[in-house]
PADRENRO-302004 format. One line per 3 residues: number of its first residue (from 1); their letters; for each residue x, y, z of C-alpha. Coordinates in nm, 3 decimals, always signed. Layout:
% residues N
NUM	A	X Y Z  ...
% end
This chain:
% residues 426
1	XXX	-1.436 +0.630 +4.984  -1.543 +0.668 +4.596  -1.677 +0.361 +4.522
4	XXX	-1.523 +0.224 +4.211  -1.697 +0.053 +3.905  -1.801 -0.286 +3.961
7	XXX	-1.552 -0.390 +3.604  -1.300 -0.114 +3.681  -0.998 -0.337 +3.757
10	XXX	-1.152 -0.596 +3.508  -1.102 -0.341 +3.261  -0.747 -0.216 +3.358
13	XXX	-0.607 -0.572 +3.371  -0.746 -0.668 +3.028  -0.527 -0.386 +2.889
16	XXX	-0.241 -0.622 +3.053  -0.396 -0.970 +2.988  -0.222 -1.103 +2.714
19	XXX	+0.165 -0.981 +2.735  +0.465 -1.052 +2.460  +0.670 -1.352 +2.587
22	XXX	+1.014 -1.272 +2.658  +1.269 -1.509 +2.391  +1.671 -1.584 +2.388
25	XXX	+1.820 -1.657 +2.089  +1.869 -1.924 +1.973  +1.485 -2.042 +2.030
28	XXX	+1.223 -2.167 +1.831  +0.899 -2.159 +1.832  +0.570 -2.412 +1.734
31	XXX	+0.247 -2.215 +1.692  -0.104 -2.408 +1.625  -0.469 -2.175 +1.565
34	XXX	-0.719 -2.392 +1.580  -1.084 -2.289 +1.428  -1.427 -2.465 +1.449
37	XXX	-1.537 -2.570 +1.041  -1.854 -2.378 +1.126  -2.011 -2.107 +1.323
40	XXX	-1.705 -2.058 +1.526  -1.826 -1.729 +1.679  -2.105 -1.914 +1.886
43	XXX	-1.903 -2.233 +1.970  -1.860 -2.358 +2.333  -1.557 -2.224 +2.484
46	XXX	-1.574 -2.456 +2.754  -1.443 -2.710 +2.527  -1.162 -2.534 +2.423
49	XXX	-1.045 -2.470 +2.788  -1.128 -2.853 +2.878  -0.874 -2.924 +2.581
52	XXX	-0.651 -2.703 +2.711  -0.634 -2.852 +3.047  -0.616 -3.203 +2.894
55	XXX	-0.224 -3.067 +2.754  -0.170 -2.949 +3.093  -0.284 -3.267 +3.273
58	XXX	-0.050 -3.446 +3.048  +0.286 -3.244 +3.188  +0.122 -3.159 +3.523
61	XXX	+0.087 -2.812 +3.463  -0.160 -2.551 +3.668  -0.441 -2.474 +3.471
64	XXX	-0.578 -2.130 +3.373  -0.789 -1.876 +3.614  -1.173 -1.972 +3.545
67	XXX	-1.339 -1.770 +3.266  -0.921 -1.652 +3.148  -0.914 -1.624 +2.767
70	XXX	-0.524 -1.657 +2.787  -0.281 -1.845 +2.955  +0.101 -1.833 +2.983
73	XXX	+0.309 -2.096 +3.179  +0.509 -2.347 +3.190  +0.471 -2.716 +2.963
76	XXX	+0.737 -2.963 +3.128  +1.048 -2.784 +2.939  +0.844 -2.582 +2.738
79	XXX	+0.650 -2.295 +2.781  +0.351 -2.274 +2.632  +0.122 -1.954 +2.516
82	XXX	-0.257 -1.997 +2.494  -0.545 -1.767 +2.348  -0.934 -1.756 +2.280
85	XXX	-1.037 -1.572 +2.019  -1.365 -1.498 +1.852  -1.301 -1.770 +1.617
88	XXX	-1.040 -1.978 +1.732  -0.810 -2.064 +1.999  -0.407 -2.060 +1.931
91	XXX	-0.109 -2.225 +2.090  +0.186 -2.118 +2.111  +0.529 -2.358 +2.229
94	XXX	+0.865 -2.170 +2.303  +1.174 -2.394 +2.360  +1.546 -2.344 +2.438
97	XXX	+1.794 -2.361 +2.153  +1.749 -2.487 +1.826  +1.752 -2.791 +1.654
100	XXX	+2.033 -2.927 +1.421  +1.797 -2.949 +1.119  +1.590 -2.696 +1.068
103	XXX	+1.234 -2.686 +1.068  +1.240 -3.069 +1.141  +0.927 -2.958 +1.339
106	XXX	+1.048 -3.177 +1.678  +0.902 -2.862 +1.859  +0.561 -2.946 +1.748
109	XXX	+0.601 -3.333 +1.858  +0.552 -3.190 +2.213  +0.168 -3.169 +2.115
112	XXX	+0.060 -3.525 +2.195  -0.111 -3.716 +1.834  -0.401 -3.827 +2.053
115	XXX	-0.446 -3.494 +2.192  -0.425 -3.311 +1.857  -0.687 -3.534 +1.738
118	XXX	-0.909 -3.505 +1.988  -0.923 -3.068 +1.871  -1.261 -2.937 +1.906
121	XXX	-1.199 -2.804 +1.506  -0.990 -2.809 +1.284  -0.634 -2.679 +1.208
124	XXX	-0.651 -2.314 +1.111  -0.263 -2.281 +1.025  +0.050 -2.392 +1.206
127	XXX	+0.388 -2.260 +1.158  +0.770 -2.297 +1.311  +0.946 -2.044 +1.420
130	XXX	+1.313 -2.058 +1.429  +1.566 -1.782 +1.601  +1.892 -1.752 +1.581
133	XXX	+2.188 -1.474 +1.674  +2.355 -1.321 +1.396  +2.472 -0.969 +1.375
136	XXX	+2.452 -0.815 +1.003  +2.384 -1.105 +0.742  +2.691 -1.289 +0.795
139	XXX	+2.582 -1.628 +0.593  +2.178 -1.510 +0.629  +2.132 -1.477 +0.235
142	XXX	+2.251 -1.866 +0.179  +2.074 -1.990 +0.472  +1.753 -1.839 +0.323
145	XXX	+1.821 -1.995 -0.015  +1.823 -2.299 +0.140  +1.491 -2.303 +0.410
148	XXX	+1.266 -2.109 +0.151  +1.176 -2.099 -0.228  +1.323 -1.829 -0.370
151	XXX	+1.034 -1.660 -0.566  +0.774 -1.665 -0.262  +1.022 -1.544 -0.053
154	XXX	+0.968 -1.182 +0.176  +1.227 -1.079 +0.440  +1.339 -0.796 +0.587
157	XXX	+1.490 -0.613 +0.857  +1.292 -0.454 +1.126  +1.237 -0.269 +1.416
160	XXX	+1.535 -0.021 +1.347  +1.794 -0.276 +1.199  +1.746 -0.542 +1.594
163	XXX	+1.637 -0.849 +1.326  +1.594 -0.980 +1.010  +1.251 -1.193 +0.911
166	XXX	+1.188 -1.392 +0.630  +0.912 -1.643 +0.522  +0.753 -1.810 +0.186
169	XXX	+0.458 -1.902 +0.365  +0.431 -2.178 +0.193  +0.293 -2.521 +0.419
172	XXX	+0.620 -2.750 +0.394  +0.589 -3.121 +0.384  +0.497 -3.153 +0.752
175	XXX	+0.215 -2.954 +0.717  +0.354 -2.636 +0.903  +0.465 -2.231 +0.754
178	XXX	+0.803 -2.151 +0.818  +0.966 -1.810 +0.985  +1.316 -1.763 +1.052
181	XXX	+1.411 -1.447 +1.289  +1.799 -1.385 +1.287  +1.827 -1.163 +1.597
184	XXX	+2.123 -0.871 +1.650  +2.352 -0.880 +1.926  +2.175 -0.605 +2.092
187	XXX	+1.792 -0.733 +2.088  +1.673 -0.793 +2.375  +1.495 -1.081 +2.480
190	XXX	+1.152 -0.888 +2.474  +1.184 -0.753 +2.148  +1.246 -1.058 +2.036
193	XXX	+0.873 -1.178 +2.163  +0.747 -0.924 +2.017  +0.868 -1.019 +1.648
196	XXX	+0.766 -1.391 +1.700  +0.463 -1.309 +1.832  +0.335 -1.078 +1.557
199	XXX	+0.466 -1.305 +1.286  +0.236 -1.542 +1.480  -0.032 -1.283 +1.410
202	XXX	+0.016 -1.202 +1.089  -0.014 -1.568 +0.999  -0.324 -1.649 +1.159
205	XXX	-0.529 -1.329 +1.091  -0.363 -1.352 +0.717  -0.589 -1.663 +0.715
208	XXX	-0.854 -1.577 +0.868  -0.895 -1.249 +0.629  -0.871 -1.572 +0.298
211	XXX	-1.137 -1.753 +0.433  -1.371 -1.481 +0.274  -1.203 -1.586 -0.090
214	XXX	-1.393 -1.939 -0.105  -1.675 -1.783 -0.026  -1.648 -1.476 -0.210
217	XXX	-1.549 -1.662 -0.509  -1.832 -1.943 -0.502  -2.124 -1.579 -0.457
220	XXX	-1.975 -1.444 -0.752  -2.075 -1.782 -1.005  -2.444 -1.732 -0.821
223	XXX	-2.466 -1.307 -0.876  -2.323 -1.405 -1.216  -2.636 -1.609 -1.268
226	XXX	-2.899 -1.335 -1.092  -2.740 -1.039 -1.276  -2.851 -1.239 -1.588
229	XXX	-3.194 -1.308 -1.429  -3.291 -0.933 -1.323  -3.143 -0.799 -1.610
232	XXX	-3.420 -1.042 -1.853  -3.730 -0.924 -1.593  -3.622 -0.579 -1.649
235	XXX	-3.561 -0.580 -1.999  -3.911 -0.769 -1.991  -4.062 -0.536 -1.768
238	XXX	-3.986 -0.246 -2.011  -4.094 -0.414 -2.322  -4.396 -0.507 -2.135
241	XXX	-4.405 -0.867 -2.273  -4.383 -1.055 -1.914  -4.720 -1.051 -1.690
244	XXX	-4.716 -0.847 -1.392  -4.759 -1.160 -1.104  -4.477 -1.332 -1.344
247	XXX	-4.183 -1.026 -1.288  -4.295 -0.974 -0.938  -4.279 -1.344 -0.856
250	XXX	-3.917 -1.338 -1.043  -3.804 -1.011 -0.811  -3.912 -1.199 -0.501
253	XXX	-3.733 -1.490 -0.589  -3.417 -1.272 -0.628  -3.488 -1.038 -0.394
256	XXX	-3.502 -1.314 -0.087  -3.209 -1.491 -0.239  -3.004 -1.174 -0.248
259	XXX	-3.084 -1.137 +0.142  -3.004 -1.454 +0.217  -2.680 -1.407 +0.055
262	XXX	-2.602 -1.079 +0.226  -2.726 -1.226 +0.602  -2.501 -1.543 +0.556
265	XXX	-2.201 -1.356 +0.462  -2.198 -0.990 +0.663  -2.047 -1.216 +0.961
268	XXX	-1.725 -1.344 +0.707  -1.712 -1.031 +0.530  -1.680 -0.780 +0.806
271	XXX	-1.476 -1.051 +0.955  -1.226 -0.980 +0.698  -1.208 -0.653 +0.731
274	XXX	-1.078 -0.689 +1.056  -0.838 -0.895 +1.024  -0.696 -0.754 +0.694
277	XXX	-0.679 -0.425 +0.921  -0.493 -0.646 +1.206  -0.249 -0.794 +0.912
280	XXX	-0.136 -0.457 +0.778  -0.095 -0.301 +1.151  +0.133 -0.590 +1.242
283	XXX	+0.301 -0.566 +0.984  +0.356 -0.154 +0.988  +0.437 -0.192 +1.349
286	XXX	+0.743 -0.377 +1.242  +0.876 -0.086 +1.091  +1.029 -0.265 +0.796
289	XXX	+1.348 -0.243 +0.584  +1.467 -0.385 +0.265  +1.714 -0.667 +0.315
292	XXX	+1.918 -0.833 +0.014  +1.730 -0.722 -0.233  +1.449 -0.894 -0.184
295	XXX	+1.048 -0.820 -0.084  +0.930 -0.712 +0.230  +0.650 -0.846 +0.442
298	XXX	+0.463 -0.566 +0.345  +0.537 -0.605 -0.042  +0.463 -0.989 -0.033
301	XXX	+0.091 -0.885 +0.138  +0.053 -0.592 -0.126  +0.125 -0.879 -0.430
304	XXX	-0.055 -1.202 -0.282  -0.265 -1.074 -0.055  -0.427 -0.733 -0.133
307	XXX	-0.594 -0.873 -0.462  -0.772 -1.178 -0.303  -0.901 -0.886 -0.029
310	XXX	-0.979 -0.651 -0.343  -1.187 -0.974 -0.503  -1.419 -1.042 -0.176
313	XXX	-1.507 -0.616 -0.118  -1.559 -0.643 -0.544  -1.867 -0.955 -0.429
316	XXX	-1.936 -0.763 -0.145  -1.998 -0.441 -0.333  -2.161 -0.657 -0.655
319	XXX	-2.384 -0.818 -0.381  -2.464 -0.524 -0.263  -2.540 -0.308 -0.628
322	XXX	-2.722 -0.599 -0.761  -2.972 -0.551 -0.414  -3.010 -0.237 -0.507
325	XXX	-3.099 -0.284 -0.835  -3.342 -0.544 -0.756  -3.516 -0.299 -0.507
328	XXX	-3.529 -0.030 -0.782  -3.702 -0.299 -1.076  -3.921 -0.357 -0.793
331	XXX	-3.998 +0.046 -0.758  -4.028 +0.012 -1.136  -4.258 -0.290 -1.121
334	XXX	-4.439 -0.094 -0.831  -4.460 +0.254 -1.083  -4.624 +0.021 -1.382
337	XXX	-4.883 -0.175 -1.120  -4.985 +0.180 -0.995  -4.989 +0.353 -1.372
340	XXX	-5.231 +0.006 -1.423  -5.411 +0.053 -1.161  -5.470 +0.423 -1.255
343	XXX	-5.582 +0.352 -1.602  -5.843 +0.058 -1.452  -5.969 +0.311 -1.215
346	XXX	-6.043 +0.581 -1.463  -6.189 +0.321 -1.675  -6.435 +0.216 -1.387
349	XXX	-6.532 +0.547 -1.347  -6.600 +0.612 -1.650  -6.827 +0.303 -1.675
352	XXX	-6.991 +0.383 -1.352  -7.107 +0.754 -1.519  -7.213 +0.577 -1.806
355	XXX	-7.446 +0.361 -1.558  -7.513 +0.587 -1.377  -7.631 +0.828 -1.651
358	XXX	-7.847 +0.530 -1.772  -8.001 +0.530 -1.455  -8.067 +0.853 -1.452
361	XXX	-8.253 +0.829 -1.799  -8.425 +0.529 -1.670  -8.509 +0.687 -1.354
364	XXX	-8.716 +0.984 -1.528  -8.831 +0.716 -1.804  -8.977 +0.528 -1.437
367	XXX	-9.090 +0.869 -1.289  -9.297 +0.948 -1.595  -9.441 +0.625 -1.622
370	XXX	-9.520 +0.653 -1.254  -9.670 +1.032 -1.309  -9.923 +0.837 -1.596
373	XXX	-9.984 +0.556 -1.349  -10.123 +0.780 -1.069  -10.273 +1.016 -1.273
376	XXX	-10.463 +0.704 -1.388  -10.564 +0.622 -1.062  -10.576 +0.973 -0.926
379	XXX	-10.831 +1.059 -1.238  -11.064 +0.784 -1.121  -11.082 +0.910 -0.771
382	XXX	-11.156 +1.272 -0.852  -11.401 +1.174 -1.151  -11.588 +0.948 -0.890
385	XXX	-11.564 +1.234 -0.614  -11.707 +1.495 -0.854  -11.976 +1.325 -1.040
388	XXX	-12.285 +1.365 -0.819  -12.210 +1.719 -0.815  -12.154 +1.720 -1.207
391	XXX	-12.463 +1.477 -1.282  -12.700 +1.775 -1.111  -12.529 +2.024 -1.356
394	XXX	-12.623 +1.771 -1.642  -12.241 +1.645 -1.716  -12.159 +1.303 -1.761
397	XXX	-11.891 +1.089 -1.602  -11.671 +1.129 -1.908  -11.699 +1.508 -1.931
400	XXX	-11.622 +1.529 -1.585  -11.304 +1.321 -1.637  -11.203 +1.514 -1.953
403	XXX	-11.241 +1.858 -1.731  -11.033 +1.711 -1.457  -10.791 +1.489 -1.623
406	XXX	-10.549 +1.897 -1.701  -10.536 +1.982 -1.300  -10.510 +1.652 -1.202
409	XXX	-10.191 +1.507 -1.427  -10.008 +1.847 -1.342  -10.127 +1.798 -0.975
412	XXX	-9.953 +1.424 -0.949  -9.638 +1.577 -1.160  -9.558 +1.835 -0.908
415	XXX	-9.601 +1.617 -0.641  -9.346 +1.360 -0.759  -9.138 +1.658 -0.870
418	XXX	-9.133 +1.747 -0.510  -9.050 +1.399 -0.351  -8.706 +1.369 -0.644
421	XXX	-8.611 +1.737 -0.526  -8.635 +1.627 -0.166  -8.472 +1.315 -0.202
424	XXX	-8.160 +1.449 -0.430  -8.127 +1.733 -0.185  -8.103 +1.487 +0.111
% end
């Protein structure tokens, strides 16, 4: 038997682990994401599933397969949808029918107030989801007038003419966003999951894309501010009027605060990339058509959404230059210490010829006073050693040093003569 991969079927399944719900019209539909305030990526997930099981305690439900990071079954006479994200868990309520009033948001009063308040984070987004049956806009256009405001409104018809979608996505008084889904005769009851669940998609990762604006928004007042900073040391820098420990302390300080900035926000940045990527796929999947005149999903995205995505890559990439140019006033700074150092160098060496050129003179001053010092000495020794001799031949002592004193000076120069020559050549 070939022995199979130890995740092989792990694998498979996962490609089958989170499946579209299957919807009736009329239905409806209460959908809550729930996101820790901060580092949500490294939170405990074993709260979220003891949450979880807390709702399903409440209606005596069976709880999830341990380690699942979904869960689909049913809530008393709802059923309920439940996934873990990276960042946040959702849940997702389909009921029968639809209520009188809509949007009244009774779906959403199945979530129990203590429960909801006892959310390990905060609410991310919530929205209801109304579906109902009609065929080819028979009384759609005035319905819309009435659930939505008029100049935030997108809708549409999609996947080849089976429904028509419209939102504002605007949070109504009860806190939630609104969808309506106004299914043909013909959709099935699959197709219609699909549509409510990526409108439930495009919602949350729509969010979780603007969550980059704060932050993108509150980096640009501080690169505003450091622009201003590096552009002063390298204006300073170039006029050479600021010390060299003064710029380089100034670079450092913006330097490290320009890393700081770029570790803290890589995670929310590329975070956004993502999900603006997941936002425009749901939304192309849906295969969209103009209906009444008005904008499409993908129109509404392109006028309220696309700029606040253009603004956070615009920090991103201004982040980004302005490291950059930091680094390169730092080359600069690096170029000017080096030409300094250079010019101090040369300087030094040209001092140290100068000493040691006045050693030089002092050594042969030294070595001539030396050659006069033992010629002294070296006069005394020969006069002394030749004067018996010399008194026999009738010279005096002084004769005998004024015959000697010649050899014996030239004698005592070569010899030191020798001793530099050896001495240099070692």
């Amino acid at each position: 038997m070939l022995k199979d991969h130890p995740r092989r079927y792990e694998l498979a399944n996962e490609l089958h682990a989170r499946p579209f719900p299957a919807l009736k019209a009329p239905c409806r539909a209460a959908f809550l994401a729930i996101k820790r305030e901060e580092d949500a990526a490294n939170r405990d997930r074993s709260i979220d599933r003891a949450h979880l099981e807390a709702l399903l305690d409440r209606f005596g439900a069976t709880h999830p397969a341990p380690g699942a990071t979904h869960f689909f079954g049913q809530l008393g006479k709802h059923r309920l949808k439940w996934e873990s994200h990276t960042e946040f868990v959702t849940y997702t309520l389909f009921s029968d029918g639809v209520a009188e009033r809509p949007f009244d948001g009774t779906s959403f009063e199945v979530f129990p107030k203590d429960w909801l308040a006892d959310a390990p984070g905060v609410r991310l987004t919530s929205a209801l989801i109304r579906v109902e049956s009609e065929t080819h806009g028979d009384g759609i256009e005035d319905k819309l007038n009435e659930w939505f405001v008029p100049e935030s409104l997108a809708s549409s018809r999609v996947l080849d003419d089976s429904a028509v979608i419209a939102s504002d996505f605007r949070i109504d008084t009860h806190g939630h966003i609104r969808f309506a889904v106004f299914a043909a005769a013909d959709c099935g009851e699959r197709r219609i999951g699909r549509i409510v669940q990526r409108l439930t998609e495009i919602e949350t990762y729509k969010t979780m894309s603007m969550l980059a604006l704060p932050r993108a928004r509150a980096l640009s007042g501080e690169l505003g501010v450091m622009d201003g900073q590096l552009s002063a040391l390298v204006g300073s820098l170039r006029a050479g009027k600021a010390g060299t420990e003064e710029t380089l302390d100034g670079l450092l300080a913006i330097g490290s605060d320009l890393e700081t900035m770029l570790a803290r926000s890589a995670f929310r940045f590329g975070a956004m990339e993502a999900y603006e990527a997941l936002v425009q796929q749901r939304i192309v999947v849906l295969r969209e058509e103009r209906f009444g005149g008005r904008q499409t999903f993908a129109e509404f995205m392109m006028r309220r959404f696309d700029p606040a995505m253009r603004t956070c890559r615009s920090v991103q990439g201004r982040m980004e230059a302005l490291a950059e140019r930091a680094k390169r006033a730092g080359d600069l700074l690096s170029t000017r210490v080096n030409v300094d150092r250079s010019e101090q160098n040369a300087a030094l060496l040209r001092s140290m010829d100068e000493r040691a050129g006045m050693q030089l003179r002092l050594q042969r001053t030294v070595e001539g006073l030396s050659v006069v010092a033992i010629s002294y000495y070296a006069l005394g020794l020969v006069s002394a050693l030749l004067f018996p001799a010399a008194a026999r031949a009738g010279l005096s002592k002084d004769m005998v040093a004024a015959l000697v004193v010649i050899p014996v000076v030239g004698a005592v120069w070569w010899v030191v003569r020798r001793i530099r020559k050896g001495m240099e050549k070692s």
